[in-house]
Phi, psi and omega in degrees: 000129167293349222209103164282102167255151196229107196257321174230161160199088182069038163109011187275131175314085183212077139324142280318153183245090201221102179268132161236140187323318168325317175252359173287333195272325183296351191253340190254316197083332180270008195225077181231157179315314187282335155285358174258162212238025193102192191235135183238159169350356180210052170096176187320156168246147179214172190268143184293139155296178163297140193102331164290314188309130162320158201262340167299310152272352170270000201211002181206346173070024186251105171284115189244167186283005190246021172272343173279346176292327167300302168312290142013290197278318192309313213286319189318302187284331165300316191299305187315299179298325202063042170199151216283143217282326171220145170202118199282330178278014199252158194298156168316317163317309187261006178299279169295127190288321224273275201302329163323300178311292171300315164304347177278305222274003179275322170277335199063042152270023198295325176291349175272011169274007217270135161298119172329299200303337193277139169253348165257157176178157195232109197269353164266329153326283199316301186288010167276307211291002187283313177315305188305316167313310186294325169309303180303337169268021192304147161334275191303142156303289168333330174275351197269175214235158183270160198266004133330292193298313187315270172002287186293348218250304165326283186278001160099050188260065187173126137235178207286099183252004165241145197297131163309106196225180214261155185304137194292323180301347170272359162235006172216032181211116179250137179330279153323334144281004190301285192322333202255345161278325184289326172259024151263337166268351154271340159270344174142268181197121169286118187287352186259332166312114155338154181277142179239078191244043155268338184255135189244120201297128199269032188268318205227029170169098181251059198306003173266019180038022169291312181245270193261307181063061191235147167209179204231130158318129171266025162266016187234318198203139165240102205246359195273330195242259173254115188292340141288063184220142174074198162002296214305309185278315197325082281227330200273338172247117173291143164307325200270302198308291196246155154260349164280023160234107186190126017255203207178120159250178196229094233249128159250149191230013209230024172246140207042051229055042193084356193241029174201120183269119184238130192270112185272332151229150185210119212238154197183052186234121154134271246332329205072061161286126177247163185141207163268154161288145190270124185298351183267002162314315208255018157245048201243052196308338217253029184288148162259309174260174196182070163264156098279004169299178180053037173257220149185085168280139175252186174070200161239175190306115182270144187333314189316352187294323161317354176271344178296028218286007166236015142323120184233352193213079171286125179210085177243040192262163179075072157214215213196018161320156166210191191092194164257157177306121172292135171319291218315334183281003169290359169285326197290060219244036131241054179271171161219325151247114147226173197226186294005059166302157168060037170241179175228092169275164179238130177088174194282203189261158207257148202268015186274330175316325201285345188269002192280077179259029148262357174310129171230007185211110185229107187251100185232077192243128184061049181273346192114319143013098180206182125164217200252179173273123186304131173302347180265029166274021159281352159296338186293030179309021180246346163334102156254333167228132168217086186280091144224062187275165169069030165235164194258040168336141155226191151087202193280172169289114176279143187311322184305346182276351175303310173286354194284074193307318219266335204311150174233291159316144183201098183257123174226021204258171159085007172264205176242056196239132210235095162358174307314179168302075141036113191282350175290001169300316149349308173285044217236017212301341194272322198300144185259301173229181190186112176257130165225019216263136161096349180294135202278156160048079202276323202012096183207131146312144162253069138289340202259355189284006192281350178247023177248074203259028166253359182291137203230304179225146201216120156243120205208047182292112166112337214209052186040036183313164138243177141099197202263176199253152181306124169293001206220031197261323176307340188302324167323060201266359164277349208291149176250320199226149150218139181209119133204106201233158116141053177247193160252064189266176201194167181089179185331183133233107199323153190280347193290346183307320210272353161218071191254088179324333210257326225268100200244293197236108169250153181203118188235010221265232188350061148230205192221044156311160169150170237150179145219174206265143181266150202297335205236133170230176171261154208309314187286013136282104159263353167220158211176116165198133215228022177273155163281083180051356171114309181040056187078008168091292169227138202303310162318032192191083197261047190001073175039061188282314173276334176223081189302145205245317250217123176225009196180133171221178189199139177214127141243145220272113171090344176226183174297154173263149199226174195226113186280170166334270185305005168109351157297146179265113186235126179303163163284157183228028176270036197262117179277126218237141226252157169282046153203064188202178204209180177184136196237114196296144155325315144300331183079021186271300149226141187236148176243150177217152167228117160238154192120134169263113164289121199282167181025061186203131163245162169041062134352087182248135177267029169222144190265138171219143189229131161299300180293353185280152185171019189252014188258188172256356194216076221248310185312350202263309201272359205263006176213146156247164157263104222243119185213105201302335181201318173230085169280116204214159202226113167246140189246119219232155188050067169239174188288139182285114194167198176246114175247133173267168218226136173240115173257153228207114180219186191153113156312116178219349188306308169272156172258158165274067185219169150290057173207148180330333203271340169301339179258129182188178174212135178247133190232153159200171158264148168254146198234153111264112194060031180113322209265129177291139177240320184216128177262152170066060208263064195278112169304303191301330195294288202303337174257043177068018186069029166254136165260171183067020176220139188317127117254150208226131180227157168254120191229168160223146227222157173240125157260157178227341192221042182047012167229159171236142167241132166214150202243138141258087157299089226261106217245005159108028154230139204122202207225114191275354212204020168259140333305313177243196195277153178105347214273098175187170181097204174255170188208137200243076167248003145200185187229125160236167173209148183217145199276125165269028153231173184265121178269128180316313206265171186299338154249112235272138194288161189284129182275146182272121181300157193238061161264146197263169192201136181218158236203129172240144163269134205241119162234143172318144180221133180249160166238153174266150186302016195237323185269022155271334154317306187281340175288322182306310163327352193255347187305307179259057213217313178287303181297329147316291155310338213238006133251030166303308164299314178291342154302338183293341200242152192271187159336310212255023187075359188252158169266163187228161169310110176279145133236127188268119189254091170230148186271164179301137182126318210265337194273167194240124188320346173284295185283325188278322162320326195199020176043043203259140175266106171237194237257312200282335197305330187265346180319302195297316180305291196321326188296305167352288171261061191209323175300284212305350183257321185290325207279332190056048176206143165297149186277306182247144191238094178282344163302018161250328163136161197311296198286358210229329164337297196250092209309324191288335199291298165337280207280319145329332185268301190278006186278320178277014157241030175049025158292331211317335206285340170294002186261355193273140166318112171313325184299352179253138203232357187234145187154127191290129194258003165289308172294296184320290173339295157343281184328301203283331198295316181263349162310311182299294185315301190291328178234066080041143193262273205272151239239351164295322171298355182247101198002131147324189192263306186297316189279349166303310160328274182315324188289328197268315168305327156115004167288335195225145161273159213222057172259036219216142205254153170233137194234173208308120162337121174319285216285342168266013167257335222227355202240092145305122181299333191287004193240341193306296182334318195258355139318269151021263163320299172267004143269013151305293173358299189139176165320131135243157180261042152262322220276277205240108167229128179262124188270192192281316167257231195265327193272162188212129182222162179295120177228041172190140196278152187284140174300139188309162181065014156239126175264346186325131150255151158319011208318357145315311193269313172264107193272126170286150169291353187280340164292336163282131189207169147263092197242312177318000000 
């Protein structure tokens, strides 16, 4: 196409706004004869100038999916001035658009960047779109908005709610200084370079509040000037030794006689840095150390980390990373410790890691993480800690962890990870500690535990050992804590468990022991539990079984008792309960158990209490919890038989509502009722939107039978143990009720309960290819075509007049070819149309195909529901994601939607095909292929020529339509123009 058209852009008067190569080149500069580079598949190629290029590729040669994104923002504000991105003849001030540009809108003179020739304008427009251009020129890639994102940003369904701040290269990278930075941040720091104290090195002090913004005193680090200095050099200070010196590098000074300096550690942890990691990081070749942690860096890791090849001390864990684990680091092969744990990567672990045989610590526990553990980690023979619990690992244990002699640590809980034990685990002789707890069909014996007689703490929770415990377990004489409970193991219990001097906390309980107990245990075992599930706390307390009492309880968990808003009572819970102990209210009504210890915690407390909650009606309810390492169980004892629902009560208070490290963690548990798991992976912060202090409430229905109900919280070795501090896991509570969902015989009659319902959606990951971002930029101005669509329909006085619309059949969206109603939504469906017909390589009707194949959307609905879809691709393609495709065909149906309020906006159709939004919204087959007979459209037709009937239709005052009156007999017809089904209604828009 020759002819870009633009009939509106965002509310600007500008008749017609119809650009010819001609007038792209007086606005661009580029599409003159001497830029072209030849002719490729959609026409002339022509070469970009200087100013368009992203500062990633123009100065480093690194092409990111965020570099057009850049341009993006240049062309905006160019179109918007109506001049070109550089012009020399114009004052020093106005040469560069960019910086020009940032100063008006910095003073807020931003309308004198407005082109002379408009004589109209909407001025809140105008400053969204210069904010949005300024998203789009961010330094950083990573910072820049997705061409989704543009869109929504664009058309205000998004508003701009992030701050604007000035592009970093307008404030430190002077044209004439790039080269001389980039080759200072590539060699380290030159001790013969002059001090530069215009330049603020942008790794580690970024005054445009883009990236880091951290800075160092210079009497500690001179970081303004000459970067190898003070501290830096200081031969007497370790990097490690203080933390007020942080953040900090480490200088070697000794290349080339002494007149050249290489920055060798480098420390950035605890800071809150937020952001991107900086891509001039990774040409810091000659580093050996490397923290960042505890900040809250985004995006991802970039290959380039692979440059890193004398790195020995890696640390970016307790961050907010994503993408997948980059192959590169299997270049680092003098690493001996990394870490990154508590981030949130995706995919599996890369089998290149495996070339790292000096590695002697490899710590990733809640990192995202997930396939099996790669067979070349049996290279790792060097292996002393290796933690990856709290991830979604699969497949078997591999035999290979058996060779690992030097292992001393051994973290497996919290995966999908799968029996048996390895019989090579025996050699494991060197181990200290050892979480195994949650491995699914573990069946094993602990025979192999008998020669690890260095072991200090052993959790083996869950996972289904058998057979009796080693008679010869005393032999442990280092052990302090042991669990292992809710497995089957069975039989004695050695008398030696009860006098092992090192032996502080056993936990045996949910098996099938027995035996007897030896009368004497040694004092320093203080706790120990050897119960069978409780069966109601004690066996002599059969919960009021022959006369039941009760028809309804109430608690709040951990605090006084209060009388909520609807008039409920909820007892106190505050009695304070040790990590083995159980407590039964004076009434007999209801009783509580704890079981569990919190590692690394001294003076342990199991009720959580809050101040900040106050944001309810019932604020009071949230301000204490009941808190538990591993197992919390609630019993509603002597009720009445029958089915009640049950209300659970929660609130996150644990995490902050801030940008800083201390935010990141996940508290996960299972919730069980009456036996039965009701919710597995059970995140409070999640469910209340990745907020703390804030309510949540689930509802359930429970059958009692035998006159107590039990619910379990339960702690199965997932989430983050030891965020913001070490203890902060398990389950948390803050009250409870139940009520007879029948009418009860005995007396005291229950309180009534709000009955709001609560719903739980599955959100699944979509990963997209790099082929589909390119047609979103297409869509941008796809978007921008529509959004004067509207405003032509209407005269001077606001009514509407009359169009002839020149379209082939198919295209029109059921409102408008029906009944001539224009909404917002109308080009959506043309668009779903034709988004079928580009995947199909077909007009959507053909009659010459043949009955089922005639009409493309029905044709392609028959074959989506018969789980076909993949016969729907142009036979002419020969390569193709059977996902995307799906994806494709999912927002096509959603796009043409019957009623035009069920179908996405433009922007969120944009977001669903990049794969920025999940497609979580069930699609359901189009009203008009259920309900709509081709023999009938005609007398469809015919009566709503007629005019309005009131059997038919009825249209209100806003946009939506709903049915109010049944069809006359003898029309089987239903409406879906008029009637929305539920599977059609979403929060989609």
């Amino acid at each position: 196409m020759n002819v870009i058209l633009f009939t509106e852009f965002l509310g600007m008067d500008v008749k017609p706004f119809i650009f010819y190569y001609a007038e792209l080149k007086m606005a661009t500069n580029d599409f003159d004869s001497s830029n072209k580079l030849g002719e490729g598949g959609f026409g002339p190629v022509y070469k970009v100038l200087i100013g368009y290029l992203a500062p990633e590729y123009a100065m480093l040669g690194h092409l990111t999916e965020k570099t057009d994104v850049f341009a993006f923002g240049v062309v905006a504000l160019e179109i918007l001035t109506g001049r070109p991105n550089s012009d020399p003849s114009l004052a020093e001030e106005k040469a560069y658009l960019l910086e020009w540009a940032w100063n008006m809108y910095e003073d807020n003179r931003e309308i004198e960047l407005i082109d002379s020739t408009l004589s109209e304008f909407n001025k809140e427009e105008v400053r969204r779109i210069i904010q949005v251009a300024f998203l789009c020129t961010r330094t950083s890639p990573t910072a820049r908005p997705s061409m989704s994102k543009v869109v929504a940003l664009l058309s205000g369904d998004t508003d701009v709610n992030t701050e604007v701040s000035r592009p970093g290269y307008l404030v430190d990278w002077k044209f004439n200084d790039v080269n001389d930075l980039l080759s200072r941040i590539a060699q380290g720091c030159n001790a013969t370079i002059k001090p530069m104290p215009q330049l603020a090195h942008p790794m580690l002090q970024d005054t445009n509040s883009e990236q880091w913004m951290i800075k160092a005193g210079t009497q500690q680090w001179n970081i303004s000037g000459e970067l190898c200095s003070g501290a830096a050099v200081d031969d007497s200070i370790d990097i490690d030794d203080d933390d007020l010196l942080n953040p900090l590098i480490k200088c070697n000074c000794t290349f080339n006689n002494a007149s050249l300096c290489h920055i060798t550690k480098l420390k950035v942890s605890g800071l809150n840095v937020i952001g991107p990691i900086p891509e001039e990081l990774w040409t810091l070749t000659f580093l050996s150390y490397l923290d960042l942690s505890s900040n809250l860096l985004t995006g991802s890791i970039s290959p380039l980390i692979g440059n890193l090849t004398n790195i020995q001390y890696l640390s970016l864990g307790i961050n907010a990373l994503s993408g997948e684990v980059p192959k590169e680091l299997g270049q680092l092969t003098e690493l001996i410790i990394l870490t990154f744990s508590l981030n949130n990567f995706s995919g599996p672990l890369p089998p290149e890691l495996g070339n790292l045989n000096k590695l002697e610590q490899l710590l990733i526990t809640s990192s995202g993480v997930s396939g099996e553990i790669p067979s070349t980690f049996a290279n790792l023979q060097s292996m002393q800690t290796f933690w990856v619990d709290d991830n979604e690992l699969t497949g078997k244990i591999p035999n290979f962890v058996g060779s690992w002699s030097n292992l001393t640590s051994l973290a497996l809980s919290g995966n999908s990870i799968q029996g048996p034990i390895p019989s090579t685990f025996a050699n494991l002789t060197s181990l200290t500690d050892m979480w195994l707890s949650e491995i699914s069909n573990a069946s094993s014996t602990l025979a192999f535990l008998t020669n690890m007689k260095s072991l200090s703490f052993l959790q083996m929770r869950n996972s289904d050992f058998s057979g009796s415990i080693p008679s010869n377990i005393g032999e442990l004489r280092e052990l302090k804590q042991l669990d292992l409970s809710f497995n089957k193991l069975n039989g004695q219990i050695p008398d030696s468990l009860f006098n092992m001097s090192s032996l502080s906390a056993l936990f045996l309980g949910n098996n099938s022991l027995n035996g007897t107990l030896p009368q004497r245990k040694i004092a320093s075992l203080l706790t120990i539990t050897l119960l069978l599930g409780l069966n109601c706390l004690q066996r002599n307390f059969p919960c009021n079984q022959d006369r039941p009492l009760y028809s309804n309880f109430a608690i709040n968990c951990g605090g006084k008792e209060i009388k909520s808003s609807d008039g409920v009572v909820y007892e106190k819970d505050d009695n304070p309960l040790g990590p083995a102990t159980h407590f039964v209210t004076s009434s007999k009504r209801w009783a509580v158990s704890n079981v569990g210890l919190f590692l690394w915690t001294e003076n342990a407390k199991y009720i959580s209490t809050s101040s900040q909650f106050t944001s309810t009606l019932d604020s009071g309810l949230f301000q204490t919890a009941r808190l538990s390492a591993s197992s919390l169980r609630y019993y509603g004892l002597g009720l009445q038989n029958g089915n009640y629902n049950v209300k659970l009560q929660f609130a996150e208070t644990a995490f902050e509502n801030s940008q800083t490290w201390k935010s990141i963690g996940r508290r996960v548990f299972d919730i069980y009722i009456q036996g039965n798991r009701v919710i597995q992976n059970f995140d409070i912060r999640k469910e209340a939107g990745g907020i703390s202090f804030k309510e949540v409430q689930k509802e359930f229905k429970a059958r009692v039978s035998q006159n107590y109900l039990e619910i379990h919280l339960f702690w199965a070795g997932e989430g983050t143990c030891c965020m913001p501090v070490a203890g902060t896991y398990g389950p948390s509570i803050s009250a409870i009720s139940a009520i007879a969902d029948f009418t009860p015989t005995l007396h005291n009659i229950p309180p009534t309960l709000s009955k709001k319902k609560n719903q739980t959606s599955l959100i699944v990951g979509i990963i997209i290819g790099t082929a589909i971002l390119s047609f979103l930029s297409v869509l941008v101005a796809f978007y921008v075509v529509r959004t004067r669509k509207k405003s032509q329909m209407f005269d001077d006085d606001g009514k509407h007049f009359s169009m002839y619309i020149a379209s082939s059949n198919g295209y029109l969206a059921p409102e408008y070819a029906m009944l001539g109603h224009l909404t917002e939504k109308t080009d959506v469906f043309a668009f779903g149309v034709v988004a079928l017909e580009i995947l199909t390589g077909r007009p959507n009707s053909d009659p010459s195909l043949g009955e089922e194949k005639a009409y493309l959307l029905e044709w392609a609905w028959n074959l989506y529901e018969d789980n076909r879809e993949i016969e729907l691709i142009d036979s002419t393609l020969s390569e193709f994601n059977k996902e995307e495709v799906r994806r494709i065909i999912q927002v096509a149906f959603l796009c043409t939607r019957t009623s035009p309020t069920a179908r996405p906006s433009m922007s969120k159709v944009v977001a669903l095909l990049s794969g920025d939004t999940d497609v979580n919204t069930e699609v359901s087959r189009p009203g008009y292929l259920v309900d709509w007979k081709f023999n009938d459209v005609n007398a469809l037709m015919s009566r709503i020529a007629q005019g309005p009937d009131p059997t038919l239709y009825s249209l209100g005052s806003s946009s939506s339509m709903e049915a109010v009156a049944v069809p006359p007999p003898g029309d089987g017809l239903a409406h879906p123009v008029f009637q929305e089904t539920n599977s059609e209604v979403s929060d989609i828009s």
